[in-house]
Structures are given as C-alpha cells and as structure tokens.
N, C-alpha and C positions, 0 to 999 in steps of 0.2 A: 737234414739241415732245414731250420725253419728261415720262411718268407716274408714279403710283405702281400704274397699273396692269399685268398683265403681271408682277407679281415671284412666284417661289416663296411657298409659302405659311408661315408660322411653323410652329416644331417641334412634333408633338404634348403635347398636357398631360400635364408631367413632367420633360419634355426640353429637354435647354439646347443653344444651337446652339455647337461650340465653335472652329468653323473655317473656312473655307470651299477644298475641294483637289476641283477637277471637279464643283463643288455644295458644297450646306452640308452638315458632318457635322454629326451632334447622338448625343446621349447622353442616359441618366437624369442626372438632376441628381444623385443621391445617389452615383453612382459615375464622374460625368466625370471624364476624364481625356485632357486632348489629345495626349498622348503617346502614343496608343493609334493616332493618326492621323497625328502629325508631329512630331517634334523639334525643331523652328525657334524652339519658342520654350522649350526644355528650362532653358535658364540664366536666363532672363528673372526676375529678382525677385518671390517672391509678397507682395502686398500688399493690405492689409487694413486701411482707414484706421481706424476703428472700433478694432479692436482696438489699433493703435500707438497709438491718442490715450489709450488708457487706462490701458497697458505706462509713460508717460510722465506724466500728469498730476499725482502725487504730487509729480514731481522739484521740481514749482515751487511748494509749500509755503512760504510763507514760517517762519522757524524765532523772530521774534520776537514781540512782544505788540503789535499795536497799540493806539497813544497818538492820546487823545481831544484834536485840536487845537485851540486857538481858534476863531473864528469867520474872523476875518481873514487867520490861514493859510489855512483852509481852501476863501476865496473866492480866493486867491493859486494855490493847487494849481488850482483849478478852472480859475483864465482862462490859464494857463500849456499846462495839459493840453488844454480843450475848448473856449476862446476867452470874449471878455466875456460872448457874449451869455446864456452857463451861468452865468456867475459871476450875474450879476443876476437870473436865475431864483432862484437857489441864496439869495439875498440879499434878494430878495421875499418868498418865504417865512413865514409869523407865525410860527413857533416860534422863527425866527430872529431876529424883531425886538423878543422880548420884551426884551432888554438894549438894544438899539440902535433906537429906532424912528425916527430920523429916516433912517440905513442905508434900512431898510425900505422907507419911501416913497419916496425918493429913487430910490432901485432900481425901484418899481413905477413911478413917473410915466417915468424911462427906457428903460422895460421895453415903456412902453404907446408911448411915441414912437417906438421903433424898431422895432416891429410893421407900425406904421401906415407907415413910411418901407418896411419890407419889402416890403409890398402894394402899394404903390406903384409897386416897381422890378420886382417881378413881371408886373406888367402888362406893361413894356416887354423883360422878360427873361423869362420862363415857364419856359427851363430850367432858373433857379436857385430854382425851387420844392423841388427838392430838395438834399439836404446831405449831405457825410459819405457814411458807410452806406447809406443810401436811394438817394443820386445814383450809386452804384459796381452797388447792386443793380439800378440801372433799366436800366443800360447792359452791363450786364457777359454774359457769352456763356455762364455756368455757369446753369443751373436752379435755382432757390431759391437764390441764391447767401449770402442769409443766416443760413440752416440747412442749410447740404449738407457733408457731412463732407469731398467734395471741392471746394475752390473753383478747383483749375487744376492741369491737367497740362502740362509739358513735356520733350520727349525732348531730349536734347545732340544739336547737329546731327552730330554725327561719332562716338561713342562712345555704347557702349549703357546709357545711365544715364537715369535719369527723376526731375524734382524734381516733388513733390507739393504743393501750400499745402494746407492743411488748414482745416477749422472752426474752430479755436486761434490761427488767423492763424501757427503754423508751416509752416516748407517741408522737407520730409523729401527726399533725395537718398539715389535705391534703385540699384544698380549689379548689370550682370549678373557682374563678376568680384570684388565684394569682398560682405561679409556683414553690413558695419559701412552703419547707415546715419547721416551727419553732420545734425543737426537744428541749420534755422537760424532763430534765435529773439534778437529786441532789445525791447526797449520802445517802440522808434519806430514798431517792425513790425506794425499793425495797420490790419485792414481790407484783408489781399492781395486784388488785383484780379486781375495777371496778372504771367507769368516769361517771363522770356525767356533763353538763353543765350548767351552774346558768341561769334561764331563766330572760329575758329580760337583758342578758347583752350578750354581742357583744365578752366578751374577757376574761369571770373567768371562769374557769373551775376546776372541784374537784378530787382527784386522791382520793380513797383508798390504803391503803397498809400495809406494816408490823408493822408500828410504829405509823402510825394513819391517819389523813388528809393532804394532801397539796393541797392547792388552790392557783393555780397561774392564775395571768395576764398578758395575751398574747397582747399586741397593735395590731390590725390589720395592721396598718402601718408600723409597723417597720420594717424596710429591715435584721433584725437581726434574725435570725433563732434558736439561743440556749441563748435563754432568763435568764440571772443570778438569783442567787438565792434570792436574794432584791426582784424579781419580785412575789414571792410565800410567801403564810402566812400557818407557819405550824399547825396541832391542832392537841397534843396529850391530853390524858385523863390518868393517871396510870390505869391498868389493862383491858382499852380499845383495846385491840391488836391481834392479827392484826386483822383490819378490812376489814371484809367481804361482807358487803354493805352500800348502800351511795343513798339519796334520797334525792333531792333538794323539797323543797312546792312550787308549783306553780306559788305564786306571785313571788318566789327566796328569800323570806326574811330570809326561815329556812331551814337547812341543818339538817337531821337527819341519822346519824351515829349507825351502828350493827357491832358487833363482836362476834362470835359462841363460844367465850370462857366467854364470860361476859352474867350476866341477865340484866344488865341493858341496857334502852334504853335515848343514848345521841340526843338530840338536840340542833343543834350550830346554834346563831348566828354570822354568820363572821369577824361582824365589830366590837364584843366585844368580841371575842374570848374565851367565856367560856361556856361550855357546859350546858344545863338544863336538868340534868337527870329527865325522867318524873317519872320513879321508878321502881327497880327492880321487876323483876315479876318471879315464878315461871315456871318450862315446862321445864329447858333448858337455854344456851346461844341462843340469838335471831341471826339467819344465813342470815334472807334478810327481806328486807324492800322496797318496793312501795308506793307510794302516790298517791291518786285516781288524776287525769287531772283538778275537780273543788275543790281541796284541804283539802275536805270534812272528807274525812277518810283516815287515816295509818292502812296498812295490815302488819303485824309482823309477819314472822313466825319463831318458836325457830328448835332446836336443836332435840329436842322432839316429840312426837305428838300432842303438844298444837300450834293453834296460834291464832291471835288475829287481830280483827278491830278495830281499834281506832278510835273515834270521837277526832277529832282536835281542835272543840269546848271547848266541858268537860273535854277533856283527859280522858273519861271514856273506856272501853274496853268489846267486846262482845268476850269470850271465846270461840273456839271452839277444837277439837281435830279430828284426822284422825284415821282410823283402825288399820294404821303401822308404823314404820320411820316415818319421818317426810316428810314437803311441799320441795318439791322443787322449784318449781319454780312457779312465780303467775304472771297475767296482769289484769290491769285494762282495760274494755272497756273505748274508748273516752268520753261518756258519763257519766261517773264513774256510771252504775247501773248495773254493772256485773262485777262480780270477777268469772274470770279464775284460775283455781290452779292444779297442780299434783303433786305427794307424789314422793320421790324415790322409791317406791315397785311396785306400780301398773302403768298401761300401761293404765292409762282410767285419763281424763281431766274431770275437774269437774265445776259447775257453783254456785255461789251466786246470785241473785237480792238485787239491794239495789233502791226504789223509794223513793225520799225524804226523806232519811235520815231513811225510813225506811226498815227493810230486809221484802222479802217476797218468796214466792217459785217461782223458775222459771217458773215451769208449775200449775198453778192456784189449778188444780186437786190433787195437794203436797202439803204435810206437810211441813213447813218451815224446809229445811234441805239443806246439798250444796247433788245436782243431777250432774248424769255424764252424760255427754254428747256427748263425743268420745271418744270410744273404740281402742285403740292401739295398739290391740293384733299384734305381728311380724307377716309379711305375708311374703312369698316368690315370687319376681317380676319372669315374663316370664324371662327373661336375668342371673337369678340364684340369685340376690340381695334379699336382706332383709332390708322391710321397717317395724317400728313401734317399739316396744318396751319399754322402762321405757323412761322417758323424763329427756330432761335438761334442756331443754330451751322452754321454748313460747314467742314470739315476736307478736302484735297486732295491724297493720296498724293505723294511725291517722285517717284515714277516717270511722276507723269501718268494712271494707269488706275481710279482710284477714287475716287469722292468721298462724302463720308460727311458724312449731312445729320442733327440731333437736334432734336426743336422743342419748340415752350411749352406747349402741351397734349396730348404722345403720350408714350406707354411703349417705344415702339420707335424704334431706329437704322434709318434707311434709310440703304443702301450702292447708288450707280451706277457701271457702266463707265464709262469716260471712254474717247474717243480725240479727235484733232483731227490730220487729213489736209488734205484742202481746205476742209474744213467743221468742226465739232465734233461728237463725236457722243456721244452720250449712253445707255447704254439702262440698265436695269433689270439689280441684282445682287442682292442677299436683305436682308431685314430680320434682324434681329438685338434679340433680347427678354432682359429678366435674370427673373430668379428671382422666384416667386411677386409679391409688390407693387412688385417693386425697377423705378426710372424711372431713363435714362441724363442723368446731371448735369452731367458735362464729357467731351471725347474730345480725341485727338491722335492723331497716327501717327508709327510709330517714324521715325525720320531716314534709318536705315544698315541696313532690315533689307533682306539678300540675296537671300533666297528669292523676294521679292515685295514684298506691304508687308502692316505689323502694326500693328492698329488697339489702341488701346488705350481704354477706356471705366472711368470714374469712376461706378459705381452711385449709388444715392439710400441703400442699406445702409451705403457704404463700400466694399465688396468693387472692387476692381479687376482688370478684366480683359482679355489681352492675345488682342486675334481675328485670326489670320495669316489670309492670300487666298496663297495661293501658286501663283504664277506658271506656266506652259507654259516650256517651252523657248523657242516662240516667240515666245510674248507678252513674253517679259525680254529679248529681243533686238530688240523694238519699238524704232525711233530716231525714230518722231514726235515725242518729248519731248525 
C-alpha cells in the first residue's frame, strides 16, 4: 500500500514549486516564471479570482432607489425567494407585529409547530439537518466552500478553456485562444456547487446549484461576454434542491443530477427537459455522482454509508457500504476499471476493479472487496507542515499516470504516479504548496493537455495556478490506459 511517505521534500522557504519536468522545478516566488522551464502552458489564461471579482463587482450596482415595501409584500418576496419557513420568521418578529399582532402570533405558534415537526423527521432523517448553503458546504469537494473565492473548477473536455464559479456564485470562462472572458450570471444562480461540460459540444455547459440546473449556451464567437438569460434552460425538479452534483454520460446525451437532501436519483435529458427518476433508493440522500469515461457504470454515493454502482444498461445496482460516514469523494480511472473512493473519516484511499463489466479484486490473491491502497495518515514535513489526513477531493489525470489528492486539514496538494499492468500501482510524486498562508481549495486537470497532464489548483488567495508534469517520451506512449 502506498504512503505519503518517500516523497521529495517541499521547496525551500521562498520558493514556489512551478512544474514538475525530471523532478519538481521551483523558483523564488518573487520572480517565478515557468517559462523559464517549459512552454506548455505559455497560452494557458492567467487568472486571479480575487482580482476579477473586484474588476466586476460595481457592474451590479443597482442604478435605482430602493422602496420601503409593506409588510405583506415583503413576506411575499420572502416565501417566493427563501420558502415559508423565512417568511414566518420574518412575520414572527415584534417590530413586525406592532401593526398586525394577531400576524404575529399566528406566525409564532406555526413557527413553534413546525420546529417541533422538524425535530421529529430529523430523528428519522439526520441528513436533512442541513439546508440550502450548509447542506451544499457539507458535501461539496471545494475547501471552505462558503468563503473560498474558488468554488469549482472545470476544464472543456476537448478544448482549452476553463469555467470558474466563483464566491459571487458567478462562472467566468477563461480560454487559451480568446482574451474576452464570457461571465455567466442569473438570479436563479446561487449557491454553485459544481460545472460540468456537455461533451462533444463546443458551448453547453451545466451549473448546479440551490434551485436546481441551469444549462447555458456560451457561442464561442460572440464578442458578448455576459450572455442573457434566453441563452440558459433552467431544470428544476420539486424537492430536488439544492443540488449537490452533476454528471454529464459521455456520449452527452444524459445529464444525471444528486441532491444530499433527496433519495432519489434524476436523470435529464436536456432537450426535453424532464427528468427520469431511475428510483428512490434507500442509505441516505445521494451527495455525488461520477460516470465511468466508457459510460458503462454510475457510482452514487449517499449520505450515508451506502453506495452504489449502477449499470447504465439495466439500471441495476451493486450495493455497497463503508465502515463510517459516508464516501467522499470517488474517480474513475480513464479506463473505467477502477474506482478510487475515500470516506470522510479515514485518511486511506480505496480501490474497486471493474473488467468487463465485471467487479473482481484488485489483487487476485483478494476476496472481492474495495482494498486500500494509500495510506494518509498526517505526517509532518521537514519545514514544520502537515501533509495527509481525511481527503476531499481526488482528481485522476486523463492519461491514467497521476492522481492528485487535497484534504480538510493540510496546505499541501499530494500528487501519485499511477500505473495499472496486472495490478495497480501507485507510488509517490511531490507535493506541491502555494504561497506563504495560501491552502489548495479546488483542483482539476486539464482534459487535452499534450505534453502530459496539467494540474490546475484554485488557491485560498484566489490566485490560480496551472502545474504541468510533462511526460518521457516513453511514458506518453504508455497504452496501460
């Protein structure tokens, strides 16, 4: 089972690592320049969440005076906007009931009844302890996701462009061959959880968020940068909310939709806009969803300690459960015959085999069962840092040769070889640290990059940074993947 021990050591104090070509290169921070070492990522868009949020935040000034409503409007906007149960907060209130006091009470004794009925379904439902905002931060794969200037990156699976969400609950689309970047912004749009891109198309791309789907059409061409709302199709489902994750099928036909407060599991087709629930399932509300690369199988995981493979085919499902909490975060290899996965509790990464559609152990000499593979116990680096502990995120190269792990209590990205011959194999590649206080928030890896693969990391500053590995000759002509 591979460690975190055995890796290179962090760059000296000063120096930022910016590459990794025969080892990791690093520089002073005050004059890196990875051009100094490789060109691969010479076009790549520089991005600076921080500062774009701030280049733009005036635009949405409103330009009139607001008017001081009624009372009864303003409980109207309220259950409209954030449901009943705000409007009778809002309506309980004394200052609110100095005109209206029978409102008042009425509001409080309903206020008080539906509390007590909360607690109640809590008992038998624990996930739905959380709501909104809270329930999207519990589950979601981004660090601090409710103050982090990055909430989600994603690369186009086929062209070099990257959509951003941001702490504004905007998505910025940065492109390595145009200069304009299109910002996509609705009223509906809050609370982005995650993006997805529709493959083989050039210009849809899928937001999650508090109210459900929006899928909008970006024109590559257009010299328009804040594309109206005409250009987006919304997909709500009642009791679908907020949604938590978002998995396009590979051909892009199907869009399958989770929410950690619902058992059921939606799958949209776009172009008729109504969902096919395949069927509630017990475990939990369902927290995240992947689809294997050959479309083969959907990984679900709940709420719970249940989750589940779906055959795509049958819609049939192979149960499985963890020892605690639930999965956190899961990757498909590129060949879809391994599933990566880690629980919120434990510090160790685990392995599925899947060959042709059938599971089998990953080491021959095992019982069919998921086996851990890297151990993630926290270590303490020479320089006083602490690498490893409970994970948040796994991210898995397209090529197969890297896998890039970020967790809930470290400042450092650990990066692993990957290979899988007869076996999987695993070892130690370098850590990778930001700048003085700065913690890695969200990652991804580019889709299409040539050279190798190119890791891209969402700092806790804002600053966004793109970390190429570039490849051997040999190693790009590896065909284990």
């Amino acid at each position: 089972m591979a460690s975190l021990q055995g890796f290179p050591g962090l760059p000296p104090r000063g120096e930022i690592a910016l590459c990794e070509l025969n080892g990791v290169c690093c520089m002073r921070k005050e004059f890196a320049n990875i051009s100094s070492f490789t060109n691969s990522t010479k076009h790549h868009p520089s991005i600076n969440v921080t500062r774009d949020i701030s280049t733009t935040r005036d635009e949405g000034v409103s330009m009139y005076l607001e008017v001081e409503d009624n009372l009864l409007k303003r409980l109207t906007s309220i259950w409209c906007k954030q449901g009943f149960v705000e409007a009778l907060k809002v309506a309980a209130e004394p200052q609110n009931g100095i005109d209206n006091k029978l409102l008042m009470c009425t509001a409080s004794y309903i206020l008080r009844v539906a509390t007590i009925l909360t607690k109640i379904r809590h008992v038998f439902q624990p996930h739905l302890k959380d709501l909104g905002p809270k329930l999207t931060s519990r589950y979601s794969h981004t660090r601090n996701w409710t103050s982090s200037p990055v909430r989600y990156l994603a690369w186009h699976p086929h062209t070099s462009k990257i959509a951003v969400a941001t702490a504004d609950d905007n998505v910025r689309i940065y492109s390595s061959d145009s200069n304009l970047v299109p910002l996509l912004k609705c009223s509906t749009q809050k609370g982005v959880s995650m993006i997805a891109w529709r493959p083989y198309s050039v210009s849809e791309i899928a937001i999650g968020c508090e109210a459900g789907i929006i899928i909008w059409t970006v024109d590559p061409n257009s010299t328009f940068t804040k594309p109206s709302i005409s250009n987006a199709t919304i997909l709500i489902n009642p009791g679908h909310s907020p949604v938590t994750s978002i998995s396009w099928s590979p051909s892009g036909e199907y869009l399958v939709s989770a929410c950690a407060a619902d058992y059921s599991l939606n799958v949209w087709n776009p172009s008729g806009g109504e969902p096919c629930i395949v069927r509630r399932v017990a475990g939990g509300g369902i927290s995240h969803l992947t689809w294997s690369p050959d479309g083969s199988r959907l990984f679900a995981a709940t709420t719970g300690i249940i989750f589940r493979v779906w055959d795509t085919t049958t819609w049939q499902a192979e149960r499985w459960s963890v020892r605690g909490g639930c999965v956190q975060t899961a990757r498909w290899s590129p060949c879809s015959q391994v599933l990566l996965f880690a629980t919120e509790e434990e510090p160790i990464v685990y392995a599925l085999k899947f060959v042709n559609a059938t599971l089998f152990a990953v080491d021959s000499n095992l019982p069919i069962t998921a086996v851990p593979v890297i151990d993630l116990t926290r270590i303490e680096l020479i320089g006083g840092e602490v690498a490893g502990g409970r994970v948040l995120d796994l991210q898995w190269s397209p090529k197969g040769h890297h896998l890039a792990i970020i967790f809930k209590d470290s400042s450092v990205v650990a990066v692993f070889n990957t290979n899988m011959q007869l076996t999987l194999q695993i070892s130690p590649c370098c850590f990778i640290a930001g700048i003085e206080n700065e913690v890695p928030n969200a990652i991804a890896f580019q889709k299409n990059f040539d050279e190798g693969a190119c890791l891209t990391i969402g700092w806790s500053s804002g600053r966004v940074q793109h970390f190429p590995f570039i490849y051997k000759v040999a190693q790009s002509e590896n065909k284990s993947f």
